[in-house]
N, C-alpha and C positions, 0 to 999 in steps of 0.2 A: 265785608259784603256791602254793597253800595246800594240805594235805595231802588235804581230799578233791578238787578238782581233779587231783592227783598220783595217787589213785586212781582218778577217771571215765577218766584215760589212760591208764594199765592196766588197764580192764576195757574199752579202746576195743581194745588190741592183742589180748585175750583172743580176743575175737570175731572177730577178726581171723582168729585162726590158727585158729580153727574153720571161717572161711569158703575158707580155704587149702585145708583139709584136703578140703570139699565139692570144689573146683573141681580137686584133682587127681583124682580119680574122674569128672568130667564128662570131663576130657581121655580119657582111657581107653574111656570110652561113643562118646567120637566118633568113637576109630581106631576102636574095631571095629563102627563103623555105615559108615565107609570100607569095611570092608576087607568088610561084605556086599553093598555095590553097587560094587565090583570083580569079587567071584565071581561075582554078577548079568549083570556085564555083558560077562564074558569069552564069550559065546556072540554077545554081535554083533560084528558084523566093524567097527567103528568103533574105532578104535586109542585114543582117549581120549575120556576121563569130564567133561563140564563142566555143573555144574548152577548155575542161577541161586542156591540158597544155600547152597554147596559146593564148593569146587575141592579135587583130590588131585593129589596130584607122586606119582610113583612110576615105576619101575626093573625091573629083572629080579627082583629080591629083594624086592620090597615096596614098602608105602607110604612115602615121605621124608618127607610135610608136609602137612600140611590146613588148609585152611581155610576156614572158616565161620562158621554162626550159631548163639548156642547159643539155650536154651529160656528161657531172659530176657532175650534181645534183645542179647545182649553179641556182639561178637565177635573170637573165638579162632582163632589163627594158631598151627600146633601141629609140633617137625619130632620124626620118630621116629625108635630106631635102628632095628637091624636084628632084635629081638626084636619090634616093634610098641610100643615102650613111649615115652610121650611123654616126651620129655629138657628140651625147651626149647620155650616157648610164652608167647606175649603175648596179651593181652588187654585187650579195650575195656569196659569197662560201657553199659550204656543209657546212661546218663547223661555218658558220654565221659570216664570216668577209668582210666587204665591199669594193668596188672599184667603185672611180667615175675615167670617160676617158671621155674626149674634145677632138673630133679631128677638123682637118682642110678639105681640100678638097679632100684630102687622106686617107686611112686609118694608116697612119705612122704618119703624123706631129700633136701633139695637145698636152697635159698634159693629167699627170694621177696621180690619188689621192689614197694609197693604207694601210689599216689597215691589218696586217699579225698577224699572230698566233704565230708567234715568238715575239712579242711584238714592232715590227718595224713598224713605221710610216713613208711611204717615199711619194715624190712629185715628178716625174721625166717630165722634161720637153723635146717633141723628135722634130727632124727636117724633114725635105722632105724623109731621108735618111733613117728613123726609127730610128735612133741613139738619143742616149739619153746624148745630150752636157751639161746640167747641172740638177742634181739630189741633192735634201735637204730631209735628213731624221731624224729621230730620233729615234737611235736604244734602245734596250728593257730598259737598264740602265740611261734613259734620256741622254744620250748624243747625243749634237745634232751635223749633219756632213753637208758638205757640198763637192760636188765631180764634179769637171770638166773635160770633156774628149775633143778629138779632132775629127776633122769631120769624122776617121774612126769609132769613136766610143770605140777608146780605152781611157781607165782612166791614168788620164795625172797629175792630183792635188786633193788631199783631205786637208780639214781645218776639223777638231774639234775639241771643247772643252772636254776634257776628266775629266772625274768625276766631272763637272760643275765649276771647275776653272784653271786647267790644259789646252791653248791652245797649238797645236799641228799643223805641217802639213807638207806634204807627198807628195815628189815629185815622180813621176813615167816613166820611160823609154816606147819606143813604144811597148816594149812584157807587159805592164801593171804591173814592177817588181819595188817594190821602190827600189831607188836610192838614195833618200836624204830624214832624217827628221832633222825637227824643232823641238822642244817644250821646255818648261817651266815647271821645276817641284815646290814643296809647296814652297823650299826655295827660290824663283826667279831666281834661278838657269837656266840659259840658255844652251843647250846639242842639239848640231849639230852630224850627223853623217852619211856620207858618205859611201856606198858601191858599189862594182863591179857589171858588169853585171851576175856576176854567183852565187849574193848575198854573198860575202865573204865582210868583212868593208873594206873601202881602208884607213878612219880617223874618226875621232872621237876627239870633242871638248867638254867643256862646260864651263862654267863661271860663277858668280854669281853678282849682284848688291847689295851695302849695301843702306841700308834704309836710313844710315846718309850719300852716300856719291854718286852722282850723276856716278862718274867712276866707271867703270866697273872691276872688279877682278877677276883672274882666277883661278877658281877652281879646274881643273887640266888642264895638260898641254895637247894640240893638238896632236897628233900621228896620224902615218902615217903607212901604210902596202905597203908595195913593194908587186904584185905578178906578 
């Protein structure tokens, strides 16, 4: 995988965890459109609520579980606690790809489990903040990545393996611009390279290891960019 491919996969997780962050707010719209045709309908004498795009479970204490349709066709199967707040909920797309989301006492902090139509499998894990400080995915070519950010939220380090023996990794500035990769191509060749904040290289190295000989050899020489 080549470094801006290594990028198109981190701005596929970016979107990602933005679209997280929408669909835990829809979870929330739904309980409390549950919980207004409950109050609705506690004046008829029909002991339970079953609508054609709609079902609710619930108790002496509240709502447990909903489920339904959302407003693009997806649908969410949703259980609550005892404050009304959605904890754990699965989800279908139109398109028939799933998403399980954990939250915490929030609707921000919990994990999220997602199969995309691009072929990407990601895990993101968020904090009190919504930010997502550590994300593991596996994009469409089996490569698996790993991606850590900073408490604002911006992407700060990725690690993967590229073409499943190639590691790699990717440092990032606070505008989310790499600045430094690592990696390891077939010949054990090791290739550092360095660049500016306006993405121009400042250096670039690489080297290689021989099989017979524990020291390391340079395969070409370091350079530097004055700008």
């Amino acid at each position: 995988m080549t470094e801006p491919t290594l990028n198109a996969l981190m701005q596929r997780l970016d979107t990602l965890e933005r679209k997280n962050r929408n669909f835990r707010h829809l979870l929330y719209l739904m309980v409390l459109g549950a919980s207004a045709i409950i109050v609705m309908g506690q004046a008829s004498p029909q002991p339970r609520i079953v609508e054609a795009e709609r079902f609710i479970v619930k108790d002496s204490t509240g709502i447990k579980a909903v489920l339904g349709a959302g407003p693009s066709q997806e649908v969410i199967l949703a259980f609550v606690d005892r404050s009304g707040r959605p904890r754990v909920s699965l989800t279908l797309d139109a398109d028939g790809f799933p998403m399980l989301t954990l939250s915490g006492r929030t609707a921000k902090e919990g994990l999220s489990l997602n199969v995309l139509s691009t072929g990407l499998v990601a895990l993101n894990l968020t904090d009190m903040n919504g930010n997502a400080p550590i994300g593991m995915a596996i994009g469409p070519g089996g490569t698996p990545l790993l991606s850590l950010a900073d408490p604002k939220g911006r992407l700060r380090v990725a690690i993967a393996l590229e073409e499943a023996t190639k590691p790699s990794v990717q440092l990032y500035d606070e505008n989310s611009e790499v600045r430094a990769r690592l990696s390891i191509a077939d010949s054990n060749g090791v290739s550092l390279a360095l660049t500016s904040r306006s993405g121009d290289p400042l250096s670039r190295c690489s080297c290689s290891i021989s099989r017979d000989s524990p020291s390391p050899r340079r395969a070409s020489p370091c350079t530097t960019t004055d700008k």
